[in-house]
Structure formats: structure tokens, C-alpha cells
C-alpha positions in Angstrom: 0.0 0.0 0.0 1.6 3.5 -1.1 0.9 6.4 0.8 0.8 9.5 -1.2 2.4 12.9 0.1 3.2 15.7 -1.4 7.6 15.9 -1.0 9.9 18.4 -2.4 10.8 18.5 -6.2 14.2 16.8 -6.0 13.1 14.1 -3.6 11.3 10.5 -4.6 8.5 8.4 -2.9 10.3 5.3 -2.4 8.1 2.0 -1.2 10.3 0.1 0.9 10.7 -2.7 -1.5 12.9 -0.3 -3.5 14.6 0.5 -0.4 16.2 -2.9 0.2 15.6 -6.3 0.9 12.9 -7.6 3.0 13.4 -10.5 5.4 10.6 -12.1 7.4 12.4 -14.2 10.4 12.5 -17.5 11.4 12.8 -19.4 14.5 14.6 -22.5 14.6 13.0 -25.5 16.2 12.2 -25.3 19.7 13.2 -28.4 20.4 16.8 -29.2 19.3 19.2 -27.7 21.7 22.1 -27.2 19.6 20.5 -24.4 17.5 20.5 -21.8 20.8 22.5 -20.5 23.7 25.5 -19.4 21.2 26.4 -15.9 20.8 24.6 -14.5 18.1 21.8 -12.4 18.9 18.4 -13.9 18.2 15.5 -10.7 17.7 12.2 -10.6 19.4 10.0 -8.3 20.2 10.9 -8.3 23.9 14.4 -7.0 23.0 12.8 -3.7 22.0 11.2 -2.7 25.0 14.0 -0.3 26.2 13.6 1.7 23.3 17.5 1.5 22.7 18.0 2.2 18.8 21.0 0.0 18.1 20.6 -3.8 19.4 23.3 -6.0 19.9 22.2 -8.1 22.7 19.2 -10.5 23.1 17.4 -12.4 25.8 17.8 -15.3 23.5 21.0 -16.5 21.4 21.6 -19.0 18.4 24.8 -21.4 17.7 25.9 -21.2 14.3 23.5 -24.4 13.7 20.7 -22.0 14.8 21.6 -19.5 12.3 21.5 -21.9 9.6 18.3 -22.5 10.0 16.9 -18.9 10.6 17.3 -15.6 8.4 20.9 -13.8 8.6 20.7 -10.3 9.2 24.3 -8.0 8.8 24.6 -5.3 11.1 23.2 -2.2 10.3 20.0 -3.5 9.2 16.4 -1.9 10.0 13.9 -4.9 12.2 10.1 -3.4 12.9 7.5 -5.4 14.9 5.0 -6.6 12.7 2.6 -8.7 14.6 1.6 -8.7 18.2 2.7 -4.9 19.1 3.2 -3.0 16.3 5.8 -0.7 15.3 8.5 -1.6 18.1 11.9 -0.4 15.9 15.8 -1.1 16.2 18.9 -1.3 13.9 21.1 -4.5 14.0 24.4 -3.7 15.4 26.0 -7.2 15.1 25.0 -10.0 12.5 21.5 -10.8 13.9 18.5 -13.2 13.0 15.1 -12.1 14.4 12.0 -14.5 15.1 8.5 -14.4 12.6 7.0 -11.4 14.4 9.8 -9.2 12.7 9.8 -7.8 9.3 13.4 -6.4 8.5 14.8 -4.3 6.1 18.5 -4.8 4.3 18.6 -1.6 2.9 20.8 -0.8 0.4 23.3 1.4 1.1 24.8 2.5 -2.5 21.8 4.9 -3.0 20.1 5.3 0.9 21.3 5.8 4.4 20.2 2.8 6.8 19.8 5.7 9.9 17.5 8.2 7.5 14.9 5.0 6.6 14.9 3.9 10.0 13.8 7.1 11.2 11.1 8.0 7.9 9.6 4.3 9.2 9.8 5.5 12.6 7.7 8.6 11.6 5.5 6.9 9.1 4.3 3.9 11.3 2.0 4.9 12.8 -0.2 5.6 10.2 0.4 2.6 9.0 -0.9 0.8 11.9 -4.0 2.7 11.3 -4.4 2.1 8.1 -3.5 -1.6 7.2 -4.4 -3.4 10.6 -8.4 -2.8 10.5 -10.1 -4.9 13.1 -7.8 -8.2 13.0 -8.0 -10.0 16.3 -4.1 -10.6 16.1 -2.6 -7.2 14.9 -0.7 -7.7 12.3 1.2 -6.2 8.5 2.4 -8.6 6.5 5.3 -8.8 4.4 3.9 -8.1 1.0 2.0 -5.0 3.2 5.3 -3.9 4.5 6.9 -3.7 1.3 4.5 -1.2 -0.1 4.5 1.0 2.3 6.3 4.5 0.7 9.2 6.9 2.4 9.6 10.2 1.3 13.5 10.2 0.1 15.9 13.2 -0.3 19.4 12.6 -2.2 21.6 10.8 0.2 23.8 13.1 1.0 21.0 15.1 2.5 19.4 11.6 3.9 23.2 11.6 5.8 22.9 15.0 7.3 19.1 14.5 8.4 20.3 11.0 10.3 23.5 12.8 11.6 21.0 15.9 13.2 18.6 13.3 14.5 21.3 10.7 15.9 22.6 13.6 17.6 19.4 13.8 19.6 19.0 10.1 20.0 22.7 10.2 21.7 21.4 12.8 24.3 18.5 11.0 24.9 20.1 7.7 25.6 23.0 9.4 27.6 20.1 11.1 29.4 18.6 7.6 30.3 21.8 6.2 31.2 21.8 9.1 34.1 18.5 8.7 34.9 19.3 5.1 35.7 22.6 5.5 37.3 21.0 7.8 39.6 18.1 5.7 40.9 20.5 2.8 41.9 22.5 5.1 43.6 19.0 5.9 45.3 18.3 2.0 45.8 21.6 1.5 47.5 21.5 4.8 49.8 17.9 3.5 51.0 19.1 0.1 51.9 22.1 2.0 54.0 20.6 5.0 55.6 17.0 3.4 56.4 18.5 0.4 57.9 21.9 1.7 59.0 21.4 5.4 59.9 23.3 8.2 58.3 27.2 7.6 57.5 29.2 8.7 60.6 26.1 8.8 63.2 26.7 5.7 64.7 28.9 3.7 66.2 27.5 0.5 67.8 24.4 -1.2 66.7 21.9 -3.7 67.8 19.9 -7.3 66.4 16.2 -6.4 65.9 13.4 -8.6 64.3 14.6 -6.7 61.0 18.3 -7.3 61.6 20.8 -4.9 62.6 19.8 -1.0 62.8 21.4 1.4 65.0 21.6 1.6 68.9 19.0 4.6 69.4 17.0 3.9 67.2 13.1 2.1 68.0 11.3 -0.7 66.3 7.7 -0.6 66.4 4.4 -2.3 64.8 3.4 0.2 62.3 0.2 0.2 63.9 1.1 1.6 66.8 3.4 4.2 64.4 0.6 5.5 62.3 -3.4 5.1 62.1 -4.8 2.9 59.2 -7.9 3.2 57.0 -9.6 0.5 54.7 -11.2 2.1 52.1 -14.5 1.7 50.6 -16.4 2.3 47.1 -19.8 4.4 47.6 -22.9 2.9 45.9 -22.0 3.3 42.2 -25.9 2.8 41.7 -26.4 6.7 43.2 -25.2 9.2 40.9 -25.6 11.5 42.8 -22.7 10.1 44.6 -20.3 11.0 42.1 -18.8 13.4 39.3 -18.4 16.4 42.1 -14.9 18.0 43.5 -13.4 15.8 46.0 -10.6 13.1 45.1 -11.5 9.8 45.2 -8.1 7.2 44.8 -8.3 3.8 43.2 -5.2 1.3 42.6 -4.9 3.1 39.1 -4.4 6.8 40.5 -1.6 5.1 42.6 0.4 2.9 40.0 1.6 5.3 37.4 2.6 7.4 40.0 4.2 5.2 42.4 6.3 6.8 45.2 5.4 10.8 44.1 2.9 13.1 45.0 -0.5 12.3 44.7 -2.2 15.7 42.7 -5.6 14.5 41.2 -7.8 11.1 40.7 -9.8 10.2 37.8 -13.2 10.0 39.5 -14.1 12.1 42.2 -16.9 12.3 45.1 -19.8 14.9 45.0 -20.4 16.4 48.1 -23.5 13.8 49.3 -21.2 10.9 47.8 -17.6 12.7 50.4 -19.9 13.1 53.2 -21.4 8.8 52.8 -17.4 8.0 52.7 -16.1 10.6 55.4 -14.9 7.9 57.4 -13.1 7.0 54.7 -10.7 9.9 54.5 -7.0 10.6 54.8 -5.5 14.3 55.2 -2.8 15.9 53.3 0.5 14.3 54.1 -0.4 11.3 54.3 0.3 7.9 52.3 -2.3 5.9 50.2 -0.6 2.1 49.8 -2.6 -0.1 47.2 -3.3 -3.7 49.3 -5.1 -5.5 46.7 -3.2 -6.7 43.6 -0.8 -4.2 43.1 0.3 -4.7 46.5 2.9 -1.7 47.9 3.2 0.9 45.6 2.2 4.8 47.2 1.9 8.1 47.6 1.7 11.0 49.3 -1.3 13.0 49.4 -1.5 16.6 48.7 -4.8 17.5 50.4 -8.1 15.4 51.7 -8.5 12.0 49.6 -10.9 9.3 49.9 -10.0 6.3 48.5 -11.9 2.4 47.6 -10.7 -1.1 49.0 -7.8 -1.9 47.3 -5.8 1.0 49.1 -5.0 1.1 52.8 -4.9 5.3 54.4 -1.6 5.6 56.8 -1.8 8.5 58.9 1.4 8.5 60.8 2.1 9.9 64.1 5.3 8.6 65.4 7.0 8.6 62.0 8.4 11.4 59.4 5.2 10.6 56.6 8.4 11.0 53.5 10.6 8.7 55.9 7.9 6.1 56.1 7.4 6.3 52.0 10.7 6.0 51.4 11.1 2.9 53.5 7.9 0.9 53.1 8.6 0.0 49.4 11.9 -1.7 51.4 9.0 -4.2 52.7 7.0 -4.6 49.5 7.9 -8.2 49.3 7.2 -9.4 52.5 4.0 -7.5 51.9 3.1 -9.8 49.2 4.6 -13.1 51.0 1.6 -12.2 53.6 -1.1 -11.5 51.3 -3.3 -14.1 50.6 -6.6 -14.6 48.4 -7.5 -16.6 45.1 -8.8 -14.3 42.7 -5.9 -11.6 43.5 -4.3 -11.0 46.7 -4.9 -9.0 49.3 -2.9 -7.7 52.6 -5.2 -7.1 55.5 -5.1 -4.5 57.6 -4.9 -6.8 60.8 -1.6 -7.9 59.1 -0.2 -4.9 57.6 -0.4 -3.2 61.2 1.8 -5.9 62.2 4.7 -4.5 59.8 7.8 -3.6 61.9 9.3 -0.4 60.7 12.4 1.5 62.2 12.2 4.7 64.0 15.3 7.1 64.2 15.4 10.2 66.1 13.3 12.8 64.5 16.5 14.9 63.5 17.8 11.8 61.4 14.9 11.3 60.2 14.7 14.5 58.5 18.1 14.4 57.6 17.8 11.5 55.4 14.7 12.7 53.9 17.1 15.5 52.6 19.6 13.1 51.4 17.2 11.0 49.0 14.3 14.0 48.2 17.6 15.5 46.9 18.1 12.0 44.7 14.6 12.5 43.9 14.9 16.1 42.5 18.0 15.0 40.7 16.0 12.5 38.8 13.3 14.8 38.3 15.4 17.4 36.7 16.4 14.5 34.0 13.4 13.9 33.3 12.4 16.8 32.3 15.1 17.4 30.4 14.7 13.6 28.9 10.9 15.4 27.8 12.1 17.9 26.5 14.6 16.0 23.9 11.8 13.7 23.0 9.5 16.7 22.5 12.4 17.9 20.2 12.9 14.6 18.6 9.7 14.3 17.4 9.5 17.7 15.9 12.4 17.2 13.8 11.4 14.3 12.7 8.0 15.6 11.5 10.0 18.8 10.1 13.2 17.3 8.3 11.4 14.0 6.8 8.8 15.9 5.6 11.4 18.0 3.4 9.1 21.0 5.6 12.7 22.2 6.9 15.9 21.2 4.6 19.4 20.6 5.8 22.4 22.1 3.9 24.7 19.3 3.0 
């Protein structure tokens, strides 16, 4: 299928057949061992989940028996998703073979640039998707599909320059990532050490607790008898005048995209009949709402009143820094879920989760490791906005320079 668009004068519409060779892969049988566990990279569509443009690593591997008996890619060749999830993209780094779910492209490189048709697909498919998958029950584009599908193409010098500007950007956002993730194991190994082991210098002897060693003055308690905790509860969805007013209402799904950051807004909310029938219900600002059913042990930290249904418990805390207790009950999330039980989905009662034994450090060191991680937090949030921002960027280019709307002096 071509898709027709108007390009500058000097540049071609190019369907992808033109482009190169396609290559549907192939997975070697299953069932003889000596075709995997080798080292060359065998493609599926779980190796492009971390959005990392150049692949040369799998979770799975073939021998050189394996390879015989799939497709061989060379580096530097375009792979797309083109049944299950659509659209998932990367270039081969190494010599490669992907499994049937992947279309890939061998382009040629005497007349295009492998990085510029990488990026026109990446722009383009999308409305692919739209157009070619219709309502199959198993999304999918075939190969002869894929082939027809049309790039806009400049002259390949200019192709070069367009894939130098936007590989640029791509670098920043992947060293942007890498920082991002650098900085939030740091954060995972300062939590274990100053939640458990006080602050570096403050302490010299320690003692055995029921959560193993913590520091001489510091308290172990039930965090029961740390905090008040709230069940929540769903209001007759059968009233409707129960709902669709101004006061937050929390669910599982307010919490999980959020996990561990300020709570701001819900997607349903309480009318004022519907707040005042779930009152009881309630948390105030500064507290922490901890999902109990399914999603056990992700949280947040309200910003002002919230109710909230069944699935979440309310902390209030009293003896305990509220930002110290968030930052140190995800450091119990599995033994959360060891002690949940249920069939359907599992669920932590409140009778056991006020049973959780939590440290308690003077208030001053409490406060002082607040500081140390809020400022790990700010750090990350600072790359992420920048990491935004370079997508944001990204994707305007993209729309701009493979469009011919903005051209490139080469």
C-alpha cells in the first residue's frame, strides 16, 4: 500500500521494496538444543522494550547451527514489529536473526542511508498501523504490506545529514537515560544503607532487631502503633448523585503510574452527598495511600483530603516522618506480598499490615535523610524533564526534516 504525500521536487517516494531487501524471520526449532545458547543475537519483540536504537544483545541467542536454520541479518539492518505490538523499531548492530513477528529491512546502502529510513519508518508507522491493521483480532502487517509502504526520500547526501542531526538527539536521549538510571541505583543503594543503618558517621554501635541490625537509638515498632490505618471503601455506584463532584476519590490506578510521588488528582471524584457517605473514609494531606489488593505496595503521598476504595489502605502517621515512612515501606514490599493471601488476586489485611515492623530514628535523622534521598529524587526529576524535552524535540524534527518541511544544507 503507497501512501501518497506531497515531497519536495528533487526528492522521490520510495516503497520500501525499493529501499532494500525484505526479510521475514524465522525461529529454529524449539526443540533441538544445539540451534540456541551461542552468541549470536536472536530478535524478538521483547528485546525492544528499552527503546534503545541500536541492538546487539538479546534475551535469547543461536549457535551457528541456529543461524543456519533462521534468516541472517548483517549489522546495520532496520527490524520493525510486525505482529503482536506494532511498530516496536531497532537497527542491528551485530550479524543478527530475528523470530517471525519481525519484518526487516537490508537496505541498500549505495543509494540510501540505513539511519534516515529507519527514522522515515519510525515517523511513518503509525499511520500505518491505522491504516492496514483494521479490526484483526491478532494485529498484524504482512510482508507483501510492508513492502509497499512509501518513504519520502531526499538525495543521500542530504538523507546523511538529516540522520547525523537526529542521531545527535537520539545520543542525548540515551545518555540522558543512562543518568536517569545511574541515579536511581545510587537511590536504591543509599535507601538500603541509611534506612536500615542510619546516616554515615552517626553511629557507632548497633543492635539485632526482628529486621536485623539497625542502629543503637534507634526504635522498632508495629506500624500500627506508628501510624493510624484506614480500609477504604467504594460508595454505591448505583447513586449518581454520589459522584462526578470535586473531592478526590483514589483507586489502585491513580496510585500505580505514579508510584512513590505526590498524589495531585484522581480520575473520578466524590460529589459532596457521595464525600460526606465516605467521610470515614478519609486521609488528610500528608499522608500515604498504599494499594493492598493486587498491586500490593506501591504509594503516595497525598497533597490535600483524599478518599479512597478497598484496594488502598490510608496511613496516617504519628510517630514517623510521613516522607521517611514512604521511602522505607517500598523496602517491605515483598514481605507485603509473601503475607497476602486470596484466590482471585491477593490482598494484605489491615490486621496484618499493622503488624509491619518499621524503624524509627530520632526525628533529626529522620529529616536528615529525607534531605539526602528528596535530593536523589529532584535530581532524577530534573532529567526527566530534560529527557521530555529531547523527546519533545525529537519528534519535531522528525515531523519537520522527513517531511522536506525544513531542509538541511549538505
Amino acid at each position: 500500500m503507497i501512501l501518497k504525500k506531497i515531497v519536495p521536487s528533487n526528492w522521490d517516494l520510495k516503497s520500501i521494496k525499493d529501499i532494500g531487501e525484505v526479510v521475514t524471520g524465522k525461529t529454529p526449532s524449539t526443540k533441538i538444543q544445539d540451534y540456541f545458547g551461542g552468541e549470536i543475537p536472536f530478535i524478538t519483540p521483547a528485546d525492544l522494550e528499552n527503546t534503545q536504537t541500536y541492538i546487539e544483545q538479546s534475551l535469547r541467542t543461536l549457535t551457528i547451527k541456529g543461524l543456519s536454520k533462521a534468516n541472517l541479518l548483517p549489522p546495520n539492518t532496520v527490524i520493525v514489529t510486525c505482529i503482536g505490538t506494532l511498530g516496536k523499531m531497532g537497527i542491528t548492530k551485530v550479524t543478527s536473526a530475528t523470530n517471525q513477528q519481525i519484518n526487516a529491512l537490508i537496505v541498500n546502502g549505495e543509494y540510501f542511508d540505513f539511519r534516515y529510513i529507519f527514522y522515515a519508518i519510525l515517523r511513518k508507522f503509525p499511520l500505518v498501523i491505522n491504516q492496514l491493521v483494521g479490526k484483526n483480532v491478532v494485529p498484524i502487517i504482512n510482508k507483501s504490506s510492508f513492502q509497499t509502504i512509501s518513504l519520502p526520500v531526499p538525495p543521500l547526501p542530504e538523507q546523511r545529514k538529516i540522520a547525523d542531526i537526529l542521531s545527535a538527539v537520539d545520543n542525548a536521549i540515551q545518555a540522558t537515560k543512562k543518568v536517569i538510571q545511574k541515579t536511581k541505583r545510587l537511590k536504591k543503594g543509599l535507601m538500603q544503607q541509611l534506612l536500615t543503618k542510619g546516616m554515615p558517621g552517626w553511629h557507632s554501635e548497633f543492635k539485632d532487631s526482628t529486621i536485623g541490625m539497625i542502629p543503637k537509638e534507634w526504635m522498632i515498632i508495629r506500624l500500627g502503633d506508628a501510624s493510624s490505618l484506614i480500609r477504604g471503601n467504594t460508595p454505591s455506584t448505583q447513586i449518581k448523585d454520589f459522584w462526578n463532584g470535586e473531592h478526590l476519590w483514589a483507586t489502585p490506578t491513580d496510585i500505580v503510574p505514579i508510584n512513590g510521588k505526590i498524589l495531585e488528582n484522581t480520575n473520578r471524584k466524590l460529589s459532596q452527598i457521595g464525600w460526606e457517605t465516605n467521610k470515614s473514609k478519609v486521609v488528610p494531606a500528608n499522608c500515604l495511600l498504599v494499594c493492598t489488593r493486587a498491586t500490593i505496595g506501591d504509594l503516595v503521598i497525598t497533597k490535600q483530603k483524599v478518599s479512597f476504595n478497598q484496594g488502598i489502605t490510608g496511613i496516617i502517621p504519628e510517630k514517623v516522618e510521613t516522607k521517611f515512612l514512604a521511602y522505607f515501606l517500598p523496602l517491605l514490599k515483598r514481605k507485603m506480598k509473601q503475607i497476602a493471601s486470596g484466590t482471585t488476586f491477593l490482598e494484605l489485611s489491615l490486621r496484618d499490615m499493622k503488624k509491619l515492623i518499621i524503624p524509627i530514628p530520632p526525628q533529626n535523622e529522620q529529616q536528615k535523610i529525607i534531605a539526602v534521598l528528596s535530593s536523589i529524587d529532584k535530581e532524577v526529576q530534573l532529567e526527566r524533564k530534560i529527557l521530555k524535552k529531547l523527546q519533545r524535540q525529537k519528534k519535531g524534527l522528525m515531523e519537520q526534516l522527513l517531511t522536506g518541511k525544513i531542509r538541511v544544507k549538505f
